[in-house]
Backbone as XML, in Angstrom:
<?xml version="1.0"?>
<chain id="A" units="angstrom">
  <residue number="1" name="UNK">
    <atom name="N" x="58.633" y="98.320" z="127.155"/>
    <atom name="CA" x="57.876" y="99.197" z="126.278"/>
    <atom name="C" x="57.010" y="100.097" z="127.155"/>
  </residue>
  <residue number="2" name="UNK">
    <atom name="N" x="56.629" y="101.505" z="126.436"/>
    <atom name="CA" x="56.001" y="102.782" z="127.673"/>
    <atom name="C" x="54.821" y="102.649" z="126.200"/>
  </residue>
  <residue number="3" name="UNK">
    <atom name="N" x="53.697" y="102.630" z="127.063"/>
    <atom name="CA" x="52.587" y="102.911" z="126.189"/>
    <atom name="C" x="53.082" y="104.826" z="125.644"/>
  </residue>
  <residue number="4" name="UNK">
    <atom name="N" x="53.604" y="105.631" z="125.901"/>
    <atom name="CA" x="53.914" y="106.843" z="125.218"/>
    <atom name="C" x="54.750" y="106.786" z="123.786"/>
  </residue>
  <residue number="5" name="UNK">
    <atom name="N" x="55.625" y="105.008" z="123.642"/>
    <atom name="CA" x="56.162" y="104.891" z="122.960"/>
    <atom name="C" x="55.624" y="104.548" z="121.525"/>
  </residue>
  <residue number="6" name="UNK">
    <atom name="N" x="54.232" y="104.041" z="121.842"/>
    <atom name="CA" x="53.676" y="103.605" z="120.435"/>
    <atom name="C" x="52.795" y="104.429" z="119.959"/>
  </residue>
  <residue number="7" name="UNK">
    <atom name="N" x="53.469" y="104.758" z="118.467"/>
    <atom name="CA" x="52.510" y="105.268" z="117.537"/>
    <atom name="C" x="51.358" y="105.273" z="117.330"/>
  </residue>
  <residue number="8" name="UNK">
    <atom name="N" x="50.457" y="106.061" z="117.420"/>
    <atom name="CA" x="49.272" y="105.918" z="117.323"/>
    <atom name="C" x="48.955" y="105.663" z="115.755"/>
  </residue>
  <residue number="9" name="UNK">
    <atom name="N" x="47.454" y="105.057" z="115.274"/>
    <atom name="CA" x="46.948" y="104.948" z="114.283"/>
    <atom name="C" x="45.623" y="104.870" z="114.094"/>
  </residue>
  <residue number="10" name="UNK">
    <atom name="N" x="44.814" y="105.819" z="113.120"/>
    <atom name="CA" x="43.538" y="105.645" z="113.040"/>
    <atom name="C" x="43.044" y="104.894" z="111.907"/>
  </residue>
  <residue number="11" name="UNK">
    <atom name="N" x="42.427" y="103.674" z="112.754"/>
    <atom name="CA" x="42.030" y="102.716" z="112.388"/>
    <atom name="C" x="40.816" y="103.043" z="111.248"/>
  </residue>
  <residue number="12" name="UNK">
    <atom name="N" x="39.677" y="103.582" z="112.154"/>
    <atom name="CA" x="38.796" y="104.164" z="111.387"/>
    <atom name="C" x="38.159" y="105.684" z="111.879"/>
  </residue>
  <residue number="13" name="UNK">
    <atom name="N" x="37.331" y="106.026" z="110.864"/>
    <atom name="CA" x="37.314" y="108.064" z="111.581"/>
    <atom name="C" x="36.699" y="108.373" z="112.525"/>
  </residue>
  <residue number="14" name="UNK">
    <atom name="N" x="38.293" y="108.845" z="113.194"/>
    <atom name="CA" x="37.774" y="109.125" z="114.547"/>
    <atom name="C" x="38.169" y="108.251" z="116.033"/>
  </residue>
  <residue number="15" name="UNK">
    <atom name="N" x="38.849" y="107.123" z="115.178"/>
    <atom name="CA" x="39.406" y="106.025" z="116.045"/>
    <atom name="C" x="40.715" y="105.448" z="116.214"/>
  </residue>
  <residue number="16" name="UNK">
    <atom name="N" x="41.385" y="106.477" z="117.226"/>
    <atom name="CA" x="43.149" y="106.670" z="116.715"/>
    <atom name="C" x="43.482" y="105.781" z="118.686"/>
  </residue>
  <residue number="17" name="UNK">
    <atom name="N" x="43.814" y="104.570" z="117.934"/>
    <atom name="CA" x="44.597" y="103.302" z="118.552"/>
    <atom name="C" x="46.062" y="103.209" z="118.396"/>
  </residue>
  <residue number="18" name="UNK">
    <atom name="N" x="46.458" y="103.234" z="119.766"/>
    <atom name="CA" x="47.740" y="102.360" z="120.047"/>
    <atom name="C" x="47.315" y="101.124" z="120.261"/>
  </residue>
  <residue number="19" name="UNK">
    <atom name="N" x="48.222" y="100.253" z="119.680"/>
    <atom name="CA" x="47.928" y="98.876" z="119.647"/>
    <atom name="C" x="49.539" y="97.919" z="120.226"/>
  </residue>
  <residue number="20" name="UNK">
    <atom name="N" x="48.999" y="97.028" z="120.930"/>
    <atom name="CA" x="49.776" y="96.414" z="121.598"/>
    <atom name="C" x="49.400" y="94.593" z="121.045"/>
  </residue>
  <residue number="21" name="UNK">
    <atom name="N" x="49.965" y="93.675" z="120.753"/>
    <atom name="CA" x="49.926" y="92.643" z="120.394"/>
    <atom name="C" x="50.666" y="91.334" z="121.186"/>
  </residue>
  <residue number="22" name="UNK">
    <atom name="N" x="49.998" y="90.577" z="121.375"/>
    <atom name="CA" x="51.204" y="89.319" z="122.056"/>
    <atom name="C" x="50.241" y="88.039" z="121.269"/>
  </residue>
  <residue number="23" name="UNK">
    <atom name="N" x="50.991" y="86.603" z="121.729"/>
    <atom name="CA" x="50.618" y="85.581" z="120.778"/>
    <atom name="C" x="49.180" y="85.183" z="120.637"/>
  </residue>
  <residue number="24" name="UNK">
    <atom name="N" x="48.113" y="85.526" z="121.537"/>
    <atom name="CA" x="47.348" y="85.304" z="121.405"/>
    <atom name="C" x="45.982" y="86.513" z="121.620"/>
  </residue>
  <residue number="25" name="UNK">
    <atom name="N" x="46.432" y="87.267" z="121.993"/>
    <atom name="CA" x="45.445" y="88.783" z="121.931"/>
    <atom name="C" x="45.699" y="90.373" z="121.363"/>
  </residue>
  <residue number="26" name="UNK">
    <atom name="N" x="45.259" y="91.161" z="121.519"/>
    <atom name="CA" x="45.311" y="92.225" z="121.160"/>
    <atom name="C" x="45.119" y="93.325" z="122.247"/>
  </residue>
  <residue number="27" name="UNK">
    <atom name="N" x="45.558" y="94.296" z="122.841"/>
    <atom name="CA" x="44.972" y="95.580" z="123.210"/>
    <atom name="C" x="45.119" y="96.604" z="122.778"/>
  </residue>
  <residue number="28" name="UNK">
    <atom name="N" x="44.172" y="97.285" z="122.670"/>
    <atom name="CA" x="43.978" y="98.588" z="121.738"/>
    <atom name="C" x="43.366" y="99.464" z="123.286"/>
  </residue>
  <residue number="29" name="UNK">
    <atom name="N" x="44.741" y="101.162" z="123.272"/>
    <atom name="CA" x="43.981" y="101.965" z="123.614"/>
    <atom name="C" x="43.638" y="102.961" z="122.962"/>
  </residue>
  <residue number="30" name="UNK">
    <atom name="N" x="42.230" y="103.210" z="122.949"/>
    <atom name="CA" x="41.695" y="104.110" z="121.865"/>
    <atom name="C" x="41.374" y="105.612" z="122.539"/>
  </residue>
  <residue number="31" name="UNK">
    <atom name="N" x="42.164" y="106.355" z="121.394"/>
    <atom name="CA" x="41.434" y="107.711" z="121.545"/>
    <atom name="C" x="40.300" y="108.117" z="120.412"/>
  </residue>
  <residue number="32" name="UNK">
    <atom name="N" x="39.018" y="108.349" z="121.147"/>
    <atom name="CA" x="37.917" y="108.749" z="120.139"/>
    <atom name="C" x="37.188" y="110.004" z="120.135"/>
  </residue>
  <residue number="33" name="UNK">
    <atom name="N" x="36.767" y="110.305" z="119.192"/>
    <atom name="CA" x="37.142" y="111.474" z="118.583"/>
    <atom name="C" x="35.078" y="111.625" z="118.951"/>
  </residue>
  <residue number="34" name="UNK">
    <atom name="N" x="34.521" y="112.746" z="119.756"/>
    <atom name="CA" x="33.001" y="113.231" z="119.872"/>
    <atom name="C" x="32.510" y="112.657" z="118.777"/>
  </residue>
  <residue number="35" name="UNK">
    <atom name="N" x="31.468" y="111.940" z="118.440"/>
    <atom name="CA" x="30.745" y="111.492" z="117.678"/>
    <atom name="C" x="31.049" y="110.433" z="116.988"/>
  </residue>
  <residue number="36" name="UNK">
    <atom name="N" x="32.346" y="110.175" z="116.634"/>
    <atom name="CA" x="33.005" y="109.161" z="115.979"/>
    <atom name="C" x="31.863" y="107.580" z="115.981"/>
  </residue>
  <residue number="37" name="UNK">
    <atom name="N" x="31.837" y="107.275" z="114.966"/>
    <atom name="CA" x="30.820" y="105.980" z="115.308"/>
    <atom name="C" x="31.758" y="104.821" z="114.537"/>
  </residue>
  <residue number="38" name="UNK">
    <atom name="N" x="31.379" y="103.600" z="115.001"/>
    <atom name="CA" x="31.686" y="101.945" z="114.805"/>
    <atom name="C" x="30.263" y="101.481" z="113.681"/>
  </residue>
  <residue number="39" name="UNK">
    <atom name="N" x="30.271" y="101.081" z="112.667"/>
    <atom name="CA" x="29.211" y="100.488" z="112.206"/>
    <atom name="C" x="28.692" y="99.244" z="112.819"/>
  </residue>
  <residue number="40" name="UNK">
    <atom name="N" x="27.722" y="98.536" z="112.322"/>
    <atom name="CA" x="27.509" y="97.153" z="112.623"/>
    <atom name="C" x="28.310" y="95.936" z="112.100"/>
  </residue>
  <residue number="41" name="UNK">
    <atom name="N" x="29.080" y="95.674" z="113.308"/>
    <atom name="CA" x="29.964" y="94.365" z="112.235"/>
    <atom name="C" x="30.373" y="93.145" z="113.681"/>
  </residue>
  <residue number="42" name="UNK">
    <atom name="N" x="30.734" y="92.699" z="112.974"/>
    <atom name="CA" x="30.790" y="91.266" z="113.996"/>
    <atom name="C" x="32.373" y="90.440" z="113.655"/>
  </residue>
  <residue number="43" name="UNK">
    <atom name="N" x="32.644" y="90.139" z="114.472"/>
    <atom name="CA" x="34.112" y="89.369" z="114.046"/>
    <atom name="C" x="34.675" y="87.805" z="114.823"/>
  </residue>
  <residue number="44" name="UNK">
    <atom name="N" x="35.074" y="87.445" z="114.554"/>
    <atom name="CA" x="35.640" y="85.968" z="115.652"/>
    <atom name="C" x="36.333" y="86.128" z="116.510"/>
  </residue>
  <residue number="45" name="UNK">
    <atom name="N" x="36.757" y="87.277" z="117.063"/>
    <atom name="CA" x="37.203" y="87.552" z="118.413"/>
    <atom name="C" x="36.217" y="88.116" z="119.152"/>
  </residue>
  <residue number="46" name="UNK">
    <atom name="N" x="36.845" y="87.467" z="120.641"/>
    <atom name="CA" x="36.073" y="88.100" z="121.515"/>
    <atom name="C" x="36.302" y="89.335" z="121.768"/>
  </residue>
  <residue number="47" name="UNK">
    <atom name="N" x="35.883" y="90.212" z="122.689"/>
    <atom name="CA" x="36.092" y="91.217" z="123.137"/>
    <atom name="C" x="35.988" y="91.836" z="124.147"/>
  </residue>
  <residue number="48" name="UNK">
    <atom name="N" x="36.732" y="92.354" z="124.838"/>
    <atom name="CA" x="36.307" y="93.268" z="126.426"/>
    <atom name="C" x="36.585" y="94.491" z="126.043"/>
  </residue>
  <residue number="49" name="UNK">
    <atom name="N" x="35.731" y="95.335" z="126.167"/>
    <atom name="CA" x="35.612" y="96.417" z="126.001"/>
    <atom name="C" x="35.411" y="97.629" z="127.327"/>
  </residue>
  <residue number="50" name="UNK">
    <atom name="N" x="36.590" y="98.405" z="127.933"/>
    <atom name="CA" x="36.352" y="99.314" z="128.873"/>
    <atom name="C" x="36.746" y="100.413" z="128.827"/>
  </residue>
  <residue number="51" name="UNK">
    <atom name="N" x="35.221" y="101.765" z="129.595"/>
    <atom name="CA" x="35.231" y="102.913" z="129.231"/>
    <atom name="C" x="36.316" y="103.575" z="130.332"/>
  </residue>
  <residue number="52" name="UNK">
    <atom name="N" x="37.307" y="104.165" z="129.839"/>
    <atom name="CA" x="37.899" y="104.794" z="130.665"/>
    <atom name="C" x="37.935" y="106.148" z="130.868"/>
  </residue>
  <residue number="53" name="UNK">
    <atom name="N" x="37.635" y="106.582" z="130.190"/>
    <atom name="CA" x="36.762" y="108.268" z="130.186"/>
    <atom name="C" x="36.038" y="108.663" z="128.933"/>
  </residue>
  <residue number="54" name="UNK">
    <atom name="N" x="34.728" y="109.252" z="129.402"/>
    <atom name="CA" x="34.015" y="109.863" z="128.235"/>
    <atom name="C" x="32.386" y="109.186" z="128.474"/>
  </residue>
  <residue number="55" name="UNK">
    <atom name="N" x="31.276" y="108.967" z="127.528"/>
    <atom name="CA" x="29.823" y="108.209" z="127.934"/>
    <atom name="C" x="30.129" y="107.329" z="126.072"/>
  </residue>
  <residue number="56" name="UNK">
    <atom name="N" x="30.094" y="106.405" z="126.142"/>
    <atom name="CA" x="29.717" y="105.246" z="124.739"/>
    <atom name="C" x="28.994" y="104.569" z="124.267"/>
  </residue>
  <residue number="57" name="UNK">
    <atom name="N" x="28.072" y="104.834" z="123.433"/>
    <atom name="CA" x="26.685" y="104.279" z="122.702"/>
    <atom name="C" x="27.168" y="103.073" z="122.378"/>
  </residue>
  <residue number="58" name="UNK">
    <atom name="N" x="26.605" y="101.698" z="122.940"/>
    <atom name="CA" x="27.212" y="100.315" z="122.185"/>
    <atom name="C" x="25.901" y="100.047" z="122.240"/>
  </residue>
  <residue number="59" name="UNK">
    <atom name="N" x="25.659" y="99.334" z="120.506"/>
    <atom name="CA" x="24.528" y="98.220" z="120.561"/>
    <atom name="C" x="25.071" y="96.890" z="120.656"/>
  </residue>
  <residue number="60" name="UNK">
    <atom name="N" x="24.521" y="95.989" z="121.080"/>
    <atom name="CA" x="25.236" y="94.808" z="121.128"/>
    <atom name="C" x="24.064" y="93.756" z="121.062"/>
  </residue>
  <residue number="61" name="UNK">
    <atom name="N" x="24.219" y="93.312" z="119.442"/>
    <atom name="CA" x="22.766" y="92.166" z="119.614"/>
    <atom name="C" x="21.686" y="92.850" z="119.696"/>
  </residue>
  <residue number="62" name="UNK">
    <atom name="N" x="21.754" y="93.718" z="119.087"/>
    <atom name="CA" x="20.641" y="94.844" z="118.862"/>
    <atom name="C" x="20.119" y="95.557" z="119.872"/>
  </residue>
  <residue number="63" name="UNK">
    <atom name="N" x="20.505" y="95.457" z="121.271"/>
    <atom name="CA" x="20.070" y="96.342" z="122.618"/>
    <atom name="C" x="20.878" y="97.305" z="122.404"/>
  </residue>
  <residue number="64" name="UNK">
    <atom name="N" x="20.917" y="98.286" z="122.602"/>
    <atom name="CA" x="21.494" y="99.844" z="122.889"/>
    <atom name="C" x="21.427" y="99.899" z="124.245"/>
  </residue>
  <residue number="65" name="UNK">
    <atom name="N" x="22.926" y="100.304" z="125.075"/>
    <atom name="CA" x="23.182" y="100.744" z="126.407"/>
    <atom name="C" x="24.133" y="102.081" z="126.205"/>
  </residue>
  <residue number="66" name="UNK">
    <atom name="N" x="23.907" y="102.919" z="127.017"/>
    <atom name="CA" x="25.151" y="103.845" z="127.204"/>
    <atom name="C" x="26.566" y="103.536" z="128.672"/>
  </residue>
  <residue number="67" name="UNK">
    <atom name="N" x="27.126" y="103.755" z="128.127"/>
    <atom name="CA" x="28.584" y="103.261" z="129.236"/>
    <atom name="C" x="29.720" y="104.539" z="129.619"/>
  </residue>
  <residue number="68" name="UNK">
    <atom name="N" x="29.867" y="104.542" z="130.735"/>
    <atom name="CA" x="30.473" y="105.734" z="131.387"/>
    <atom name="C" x="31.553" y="105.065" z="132.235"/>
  </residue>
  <residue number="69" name="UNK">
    <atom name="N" x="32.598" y="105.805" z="132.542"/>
    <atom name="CA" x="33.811" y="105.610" z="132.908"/>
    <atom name="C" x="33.829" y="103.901" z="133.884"/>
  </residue>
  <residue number="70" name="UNK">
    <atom name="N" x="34.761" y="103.402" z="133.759"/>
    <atom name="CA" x="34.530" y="101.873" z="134.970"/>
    <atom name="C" x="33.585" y="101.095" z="133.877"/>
  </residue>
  <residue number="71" name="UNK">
    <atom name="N" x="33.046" y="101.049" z="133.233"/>
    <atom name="CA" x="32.051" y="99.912" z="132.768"/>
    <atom name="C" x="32.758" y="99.473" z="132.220"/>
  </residue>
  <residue number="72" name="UNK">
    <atom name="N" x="32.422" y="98.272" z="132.069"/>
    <atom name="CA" x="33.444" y="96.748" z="131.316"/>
    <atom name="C" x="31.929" y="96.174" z="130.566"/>
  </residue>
  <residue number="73" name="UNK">
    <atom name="N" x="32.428" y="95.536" z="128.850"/>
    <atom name="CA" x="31.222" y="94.878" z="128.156"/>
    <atom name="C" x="31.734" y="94.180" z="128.031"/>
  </residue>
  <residue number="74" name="UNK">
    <atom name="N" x="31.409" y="92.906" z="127.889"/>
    <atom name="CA" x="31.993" y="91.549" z="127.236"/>
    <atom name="C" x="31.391" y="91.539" z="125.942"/>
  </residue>
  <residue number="75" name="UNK">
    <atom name="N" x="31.992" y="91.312" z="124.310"/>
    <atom name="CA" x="31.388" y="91.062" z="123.407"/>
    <atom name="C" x="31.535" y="89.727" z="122.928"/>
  </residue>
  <residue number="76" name="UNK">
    <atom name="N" x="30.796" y="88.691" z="122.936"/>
    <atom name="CA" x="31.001" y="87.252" z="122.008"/>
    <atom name="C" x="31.637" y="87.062" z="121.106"/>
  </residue>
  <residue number="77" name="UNK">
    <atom name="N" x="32.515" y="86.144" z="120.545"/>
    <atom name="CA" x="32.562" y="86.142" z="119.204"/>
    <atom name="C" x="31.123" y="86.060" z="118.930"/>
  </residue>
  <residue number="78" name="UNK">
    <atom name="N" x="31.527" y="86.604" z="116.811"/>
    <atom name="CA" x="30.180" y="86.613" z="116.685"/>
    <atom name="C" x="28.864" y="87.614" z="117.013"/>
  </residue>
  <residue number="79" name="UNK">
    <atom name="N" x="29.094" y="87.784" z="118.048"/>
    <atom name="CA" x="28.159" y="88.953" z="117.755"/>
    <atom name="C" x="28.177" y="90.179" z="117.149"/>
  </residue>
  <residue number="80" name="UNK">
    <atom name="N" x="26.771" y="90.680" z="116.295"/>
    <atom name="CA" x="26.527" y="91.826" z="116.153"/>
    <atom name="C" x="26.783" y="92.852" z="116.954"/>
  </residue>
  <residue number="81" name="UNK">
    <atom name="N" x="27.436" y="94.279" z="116.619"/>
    <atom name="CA" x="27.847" y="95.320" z="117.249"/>
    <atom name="C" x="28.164" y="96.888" z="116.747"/>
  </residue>
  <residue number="82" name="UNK">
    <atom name="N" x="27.560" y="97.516" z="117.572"/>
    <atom name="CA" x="28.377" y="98.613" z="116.706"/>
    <atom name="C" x="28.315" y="99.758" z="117.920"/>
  </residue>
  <residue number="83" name="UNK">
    <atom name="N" x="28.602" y="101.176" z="117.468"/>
    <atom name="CA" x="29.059" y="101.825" z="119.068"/>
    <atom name="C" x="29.245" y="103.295" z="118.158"/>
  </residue>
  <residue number="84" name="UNK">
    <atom name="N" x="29.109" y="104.237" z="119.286"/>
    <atom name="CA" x="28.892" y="105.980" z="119.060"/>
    <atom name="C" x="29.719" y="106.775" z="120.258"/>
  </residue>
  <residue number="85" name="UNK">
    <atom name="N" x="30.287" y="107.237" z="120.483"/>
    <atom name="CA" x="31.736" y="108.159" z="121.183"/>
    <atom name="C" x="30.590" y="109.208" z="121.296"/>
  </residue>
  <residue number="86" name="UNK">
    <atom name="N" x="29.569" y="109.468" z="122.522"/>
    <atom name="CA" x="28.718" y="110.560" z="122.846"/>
    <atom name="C" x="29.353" y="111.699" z="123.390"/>
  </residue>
  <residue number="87" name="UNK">
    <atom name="N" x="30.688" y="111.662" z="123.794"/>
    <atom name="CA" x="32.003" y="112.692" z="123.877"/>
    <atom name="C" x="33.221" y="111.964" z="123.406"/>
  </residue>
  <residue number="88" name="UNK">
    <atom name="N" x="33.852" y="112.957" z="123.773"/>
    <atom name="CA" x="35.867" y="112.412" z="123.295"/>
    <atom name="C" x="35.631" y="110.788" z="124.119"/>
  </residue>
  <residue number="89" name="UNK">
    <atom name="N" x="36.200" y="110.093" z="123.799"/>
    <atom name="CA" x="36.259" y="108.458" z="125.007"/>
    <atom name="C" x="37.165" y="108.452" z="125.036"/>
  </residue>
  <residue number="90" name="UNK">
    <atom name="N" x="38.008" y="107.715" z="126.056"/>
    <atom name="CA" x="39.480" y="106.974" z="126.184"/>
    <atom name="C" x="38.848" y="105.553" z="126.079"/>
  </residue>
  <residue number="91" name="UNK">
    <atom name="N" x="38.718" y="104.613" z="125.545"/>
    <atom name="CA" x="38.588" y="103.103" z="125.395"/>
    <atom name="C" x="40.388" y="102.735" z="125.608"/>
  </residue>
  <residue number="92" name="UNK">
    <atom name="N" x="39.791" y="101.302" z="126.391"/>
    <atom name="CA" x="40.714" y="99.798" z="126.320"/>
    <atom name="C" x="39.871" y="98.621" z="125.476"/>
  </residue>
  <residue number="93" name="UNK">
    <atom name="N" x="39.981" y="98.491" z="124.317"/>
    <atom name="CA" x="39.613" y="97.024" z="124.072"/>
    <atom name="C" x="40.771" y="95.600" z="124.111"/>
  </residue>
  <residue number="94" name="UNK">
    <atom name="N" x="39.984" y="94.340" z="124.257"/>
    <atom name="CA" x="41.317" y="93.283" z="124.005"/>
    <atom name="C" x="40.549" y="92.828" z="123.589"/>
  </residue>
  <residue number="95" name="UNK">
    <atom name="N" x="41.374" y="92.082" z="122.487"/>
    <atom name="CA" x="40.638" y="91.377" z="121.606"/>
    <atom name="C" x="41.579" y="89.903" z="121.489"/>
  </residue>
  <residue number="96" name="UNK">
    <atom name="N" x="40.619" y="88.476" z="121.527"/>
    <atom name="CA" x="41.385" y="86.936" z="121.491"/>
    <atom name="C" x="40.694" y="86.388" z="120.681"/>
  </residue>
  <residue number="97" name="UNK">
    <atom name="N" x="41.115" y="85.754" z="119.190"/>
    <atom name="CA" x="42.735" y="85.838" z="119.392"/>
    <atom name="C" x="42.883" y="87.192" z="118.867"/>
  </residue>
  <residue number="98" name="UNK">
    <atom name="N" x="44.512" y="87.368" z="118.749"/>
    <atom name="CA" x="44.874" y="88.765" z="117.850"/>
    <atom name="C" x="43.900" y="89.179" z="117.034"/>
  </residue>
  <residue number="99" name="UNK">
    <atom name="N" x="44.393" y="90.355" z="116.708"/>
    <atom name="CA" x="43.581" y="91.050" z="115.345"/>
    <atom name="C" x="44.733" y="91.399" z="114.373"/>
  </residue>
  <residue number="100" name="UNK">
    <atom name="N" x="45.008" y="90.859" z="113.463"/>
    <atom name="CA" x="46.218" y="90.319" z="112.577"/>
    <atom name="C" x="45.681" y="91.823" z="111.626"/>
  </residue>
  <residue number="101" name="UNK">
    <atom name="N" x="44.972" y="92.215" z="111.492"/>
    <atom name="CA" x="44.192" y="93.388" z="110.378"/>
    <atom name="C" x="44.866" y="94.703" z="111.176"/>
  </residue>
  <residue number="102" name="UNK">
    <atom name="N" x="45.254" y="94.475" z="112.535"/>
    <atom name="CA" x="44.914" y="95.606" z="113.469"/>
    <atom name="C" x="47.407" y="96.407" z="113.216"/>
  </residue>
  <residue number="103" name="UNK">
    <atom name="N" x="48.133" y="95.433" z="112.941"/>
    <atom name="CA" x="49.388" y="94.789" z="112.939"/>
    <atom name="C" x="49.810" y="96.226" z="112.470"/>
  </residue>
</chain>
């Protein structure tokens, strides 16, 4: 499989993922759209989250950081989160286990 091969889909506005799946995780590469925002929500997967181009507003557990190209976040299950695209971003998230919603 060529990541050029998969369809993209926007998940939510502004948040257009190719998604890749195996038995126990998820990766999503995201194209995001200037301003595009994530609300506050929390889920039972973990998460790694890395900026691969662009600057990204993440609160996490209620701290606010900004993240620029190379930064890697770890998110808990469980935790509170939410996030702001301060330009276009290229994101990688993976998410364990799958995201069966994401399919």
């Amino acid at each position: 499989m060529n990541l050029s091969e998969i369809k993209s889909k926007e998940i939510m506005p502004g948040y257009h993922g190719k998604l890749v799946h195996g038995e126990s995780m998820s990766w999503v590469f995201w194209d995001v759209d200037q301003d595009a925002e994530v609300p506050e929500h929390f889920h039972i997967h973990e998460q790694i989250m890395h900026v691969v181009e662009g600057t990204f507003e993440l609160t996490l557990d209620g701290k606010t950081d900004t993240y620029h190209p190379g930064d890697v976040v770890i998110i808990p299950s469980n935790m509170p989160h939410r996030g702001k695209a301060l330009t276009k971003c290229k994101l990688m998230d993976i998410f364990s286990p799958v995201r069966d919603e994401y399919r």
